[in-house]
C-alpha positions as CSV (number, residue, x, y, z in Angstrom):
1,X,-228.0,-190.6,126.2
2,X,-228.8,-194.3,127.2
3,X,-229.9,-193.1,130.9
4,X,-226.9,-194.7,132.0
5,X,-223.1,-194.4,132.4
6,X,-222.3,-198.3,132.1
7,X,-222.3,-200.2,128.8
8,X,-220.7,-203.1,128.2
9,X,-218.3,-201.8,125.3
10,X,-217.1,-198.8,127.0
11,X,-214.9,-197.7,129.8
12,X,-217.5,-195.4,132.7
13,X,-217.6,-192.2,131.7
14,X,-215.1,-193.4,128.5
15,X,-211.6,-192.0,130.1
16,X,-209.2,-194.6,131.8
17,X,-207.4,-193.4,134.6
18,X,-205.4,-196.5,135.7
19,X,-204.2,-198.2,132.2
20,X,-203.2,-201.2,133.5
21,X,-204.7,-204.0,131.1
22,X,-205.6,-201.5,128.3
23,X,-203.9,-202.0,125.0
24,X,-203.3,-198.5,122.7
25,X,-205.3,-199.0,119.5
26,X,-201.9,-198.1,118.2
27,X,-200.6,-201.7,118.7
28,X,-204.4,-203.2,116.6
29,X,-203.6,-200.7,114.0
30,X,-200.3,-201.1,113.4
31,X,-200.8,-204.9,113.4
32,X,-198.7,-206.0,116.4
33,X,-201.3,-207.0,119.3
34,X,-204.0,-207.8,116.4
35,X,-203.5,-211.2,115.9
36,X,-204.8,-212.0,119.3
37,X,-207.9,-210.1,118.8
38,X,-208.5,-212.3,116.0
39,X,-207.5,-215.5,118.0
40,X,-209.6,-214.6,120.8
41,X,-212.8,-213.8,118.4
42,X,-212.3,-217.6,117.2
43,X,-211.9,-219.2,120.6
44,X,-215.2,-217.5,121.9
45,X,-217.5,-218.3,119.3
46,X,-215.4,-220.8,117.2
47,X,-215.6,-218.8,114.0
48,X,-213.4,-219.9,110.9
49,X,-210.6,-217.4,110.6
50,X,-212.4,-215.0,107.8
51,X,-215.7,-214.9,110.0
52,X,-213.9,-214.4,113.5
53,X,-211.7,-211.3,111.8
54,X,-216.0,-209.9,110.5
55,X,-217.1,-210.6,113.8
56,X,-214.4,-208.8,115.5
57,X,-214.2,-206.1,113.0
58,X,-217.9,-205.5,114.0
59,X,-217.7,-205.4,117.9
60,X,-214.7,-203.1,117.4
61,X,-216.2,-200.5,115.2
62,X,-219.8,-200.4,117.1
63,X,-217.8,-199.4,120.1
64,X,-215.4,-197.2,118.7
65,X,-217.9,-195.3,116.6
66,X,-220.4,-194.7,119.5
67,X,-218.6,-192.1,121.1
68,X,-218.5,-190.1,117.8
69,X,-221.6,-190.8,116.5
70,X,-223.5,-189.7,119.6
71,X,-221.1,-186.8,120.3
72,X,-222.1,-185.2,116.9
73,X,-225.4,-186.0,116.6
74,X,-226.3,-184.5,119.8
75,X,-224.0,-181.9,120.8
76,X,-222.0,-181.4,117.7
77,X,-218.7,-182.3,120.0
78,X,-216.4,-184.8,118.1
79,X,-213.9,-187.0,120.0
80,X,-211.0,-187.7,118.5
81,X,-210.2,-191.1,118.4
82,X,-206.7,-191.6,116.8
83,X,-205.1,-194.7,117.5
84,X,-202.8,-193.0,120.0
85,X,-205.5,-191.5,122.1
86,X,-208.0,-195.0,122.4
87,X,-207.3,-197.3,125.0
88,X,-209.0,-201.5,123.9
89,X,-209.4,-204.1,126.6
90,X,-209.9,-207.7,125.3
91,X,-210.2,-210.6,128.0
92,X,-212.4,-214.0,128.3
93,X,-214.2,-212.5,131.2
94,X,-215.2,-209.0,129.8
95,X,-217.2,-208.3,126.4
96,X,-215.0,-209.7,123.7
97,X,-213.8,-205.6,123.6
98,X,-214.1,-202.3,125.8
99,X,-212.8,-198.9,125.1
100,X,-211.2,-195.9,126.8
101,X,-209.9,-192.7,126.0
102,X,-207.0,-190.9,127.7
103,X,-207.4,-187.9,129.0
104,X,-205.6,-185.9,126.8
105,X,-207.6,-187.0,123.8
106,X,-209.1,-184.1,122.0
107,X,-212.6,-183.0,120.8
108,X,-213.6,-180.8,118.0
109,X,-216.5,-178.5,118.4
110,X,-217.8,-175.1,116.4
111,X,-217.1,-172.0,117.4
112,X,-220.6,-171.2,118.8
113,X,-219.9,-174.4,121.4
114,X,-219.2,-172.8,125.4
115,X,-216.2,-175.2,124.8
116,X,-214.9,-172.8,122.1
117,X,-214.4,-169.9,124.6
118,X,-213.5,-171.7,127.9
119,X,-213.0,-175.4,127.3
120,X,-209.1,-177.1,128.4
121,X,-206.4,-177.1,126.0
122,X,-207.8,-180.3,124.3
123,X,-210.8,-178.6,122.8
124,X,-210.1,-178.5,119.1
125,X,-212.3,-175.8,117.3
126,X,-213.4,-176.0,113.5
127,X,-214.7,-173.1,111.2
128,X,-218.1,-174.8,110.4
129,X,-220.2,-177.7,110.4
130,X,-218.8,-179.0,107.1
131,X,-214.7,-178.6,108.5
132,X,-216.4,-180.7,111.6
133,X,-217.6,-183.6,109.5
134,X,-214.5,-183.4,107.8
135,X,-212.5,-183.8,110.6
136,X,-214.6,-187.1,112.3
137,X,-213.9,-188.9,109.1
138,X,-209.8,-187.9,109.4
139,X,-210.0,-189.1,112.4
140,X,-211.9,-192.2,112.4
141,X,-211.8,-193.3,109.2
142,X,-208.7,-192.3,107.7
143,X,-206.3,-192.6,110.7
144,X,-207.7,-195.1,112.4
145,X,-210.1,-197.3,110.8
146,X,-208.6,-197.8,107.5
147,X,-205.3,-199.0,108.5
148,X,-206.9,-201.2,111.0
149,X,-209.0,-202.5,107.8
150,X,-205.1,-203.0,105.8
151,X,-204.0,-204.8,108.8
152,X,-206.9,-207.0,108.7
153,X,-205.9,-207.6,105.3
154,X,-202.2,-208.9,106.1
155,X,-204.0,-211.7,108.3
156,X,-207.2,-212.9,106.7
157,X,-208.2,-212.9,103.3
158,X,-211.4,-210.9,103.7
159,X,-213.3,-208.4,101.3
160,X,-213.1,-204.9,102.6
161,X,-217.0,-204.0,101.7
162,X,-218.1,-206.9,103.8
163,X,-216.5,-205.0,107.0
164,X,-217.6,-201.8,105.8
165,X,-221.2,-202.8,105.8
166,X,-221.1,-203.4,109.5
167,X,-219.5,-199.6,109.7
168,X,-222.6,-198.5,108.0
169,X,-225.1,-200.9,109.9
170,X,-223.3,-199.8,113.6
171,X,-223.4,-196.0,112.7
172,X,-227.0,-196.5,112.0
173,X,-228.3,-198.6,114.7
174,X,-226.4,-196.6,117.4
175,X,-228.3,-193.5,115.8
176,X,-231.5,-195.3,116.2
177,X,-231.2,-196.6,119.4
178,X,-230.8,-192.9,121.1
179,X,-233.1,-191.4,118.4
180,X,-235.6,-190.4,121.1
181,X,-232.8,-188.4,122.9
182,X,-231.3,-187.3,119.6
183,X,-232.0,-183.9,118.0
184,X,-233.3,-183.8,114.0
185,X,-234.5,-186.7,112.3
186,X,-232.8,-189.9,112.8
187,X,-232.8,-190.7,108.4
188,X,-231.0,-187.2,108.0
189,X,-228.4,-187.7,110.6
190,X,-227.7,-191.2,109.3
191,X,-227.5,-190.2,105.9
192,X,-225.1,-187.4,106.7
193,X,-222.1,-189.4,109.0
194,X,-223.0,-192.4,106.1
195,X,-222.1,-190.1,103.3
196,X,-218.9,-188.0,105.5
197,X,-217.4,-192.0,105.7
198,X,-218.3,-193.3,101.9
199,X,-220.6,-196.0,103.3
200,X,-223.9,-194.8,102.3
201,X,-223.9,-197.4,99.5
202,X,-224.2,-200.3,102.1
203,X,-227.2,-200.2,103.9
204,X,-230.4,-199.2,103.4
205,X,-233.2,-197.7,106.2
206,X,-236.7,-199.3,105.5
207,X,-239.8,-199.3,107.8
208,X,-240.1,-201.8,110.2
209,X,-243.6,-203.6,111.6
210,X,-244.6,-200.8,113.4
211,X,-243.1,-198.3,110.8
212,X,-240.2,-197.6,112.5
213,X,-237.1,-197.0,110.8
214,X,-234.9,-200.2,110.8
215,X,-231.6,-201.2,108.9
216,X,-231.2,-203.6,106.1
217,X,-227.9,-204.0,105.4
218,X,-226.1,-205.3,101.9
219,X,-223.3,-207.2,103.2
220,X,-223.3,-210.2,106.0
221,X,-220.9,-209.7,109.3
222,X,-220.7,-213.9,108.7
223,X,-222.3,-214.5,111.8
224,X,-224.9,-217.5,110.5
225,X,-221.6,-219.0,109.5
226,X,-220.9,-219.5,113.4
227,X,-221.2,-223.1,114.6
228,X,-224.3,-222.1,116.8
229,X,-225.5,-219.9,113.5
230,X,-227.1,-216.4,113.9
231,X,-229.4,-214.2,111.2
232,X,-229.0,-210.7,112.4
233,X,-231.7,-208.3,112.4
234,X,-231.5,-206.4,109.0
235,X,-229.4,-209.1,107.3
236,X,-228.8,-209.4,103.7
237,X,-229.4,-213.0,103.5
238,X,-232.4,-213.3,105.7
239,X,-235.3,-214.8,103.5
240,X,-239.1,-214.5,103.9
């Protein structure tokens, strides 16, 4: 999709064969390992405790969404990325996170998919196109995401439409950034995985200089707040 097989956020080729130094997303969501996620977000770009928990939230759904995103906007193949199944790596000397998926995770795909008839046992198939979309946002949102969101919650003070928005804005930039690769238009796909996770509300696409499509987004990730401040592209409090 990005003509290559190494980005920064994810494991090559996105399964982990030796998990030595991975964390299960099981031990973020469930609040045990999360506080050092949240420490080591501060440390790096010392961000107060509200804006380092945004900043982390952000890194941590771009990544974990891609996968999905791009799976069912091009090939209409869903990975399932319950806690259990993702694999996170946070150190100083990597990008503040990476992720993995074990082998055994599972992907959803339609019946018409060559998967369907001879994929391996993980292969998950759905009635229709609708029971697909459903099943990303089980498995994303409402397993995974949302009780990472509560356990955010137990440890900073932090409004949950602010981390939405950068849900919204990472779905939609990681749509427009493989448009060209992508089939069907880029507002259409957005708007559908937008609507299937409730964020619709929370961004908005408007034509850029060249009238490309870009993102503006209604909530702030807190990054100008940083002591070396930064106005994302798109950013709800950017002024003329």
């Amino acid at each position: 999709m990005f003509g290559t097989d190494r980005l920064p956020g994810l494991a090559t080729g996105l399964t982990v064969t030796d998990e030595a130094g991975w964390v299960p997303a099981t031990d973020l969501v469930d609040g045990t390992r999360l506080p050092e996620l949240l420490d080591a977000t501060r440390q790096r770009w010392g961000a107060t405790a509200h804006a380092g928990a945004a900043l982390a939230w952000k890194s941590y759904t771009y990544w974990l969404a891609l996968p999905v995103v791009l799976g069912w906007a091009s090939a209409r193949r869903v990975p399932l990325l319950y806690p259990a199944d993702v694999l996170v790596h946070f150190e100083e000397q990597r990008p503040l996170l990476s992720f993995g998926l074990r082998r055994s995770t599972g992907v959803a795909v339609l019946p018409s998919d060559p998967l369907a008839l001879a994929g391996p046992p993980e292969v998950r198939v759905v009635a229709d196109e609708a029971e697909l979309l459903r099943t990303l946002r089980a498995s994303l949102l409402d397993a995974h995401l949302t009780p990472l969101l509560d356990a955010i919650h137990a440890e900073v003070r932090i409004g949950a439409r602010t981390l939405l928005g950068s849900v919204a804005s990472g779905v939609a930039h990681a749509v427009l950034r493989a448009a060209d690769a992508l089939p069907g238009g880029s507002a259409e796909t957005i708007g559908t995985l937008l609507e299937t996770l409730d964020v619709a509300d929370l961004i908005d696409l408007v034509p850029g200089p060249s009238g490309e499509l870009t993102v503006q987004r209604k909530t702030c990730c807190l990054a100008f707040t940083l002591p070396q401040p930064k106005i994302c592209a798109g950013c709800c409090i950017r002024t003329p």
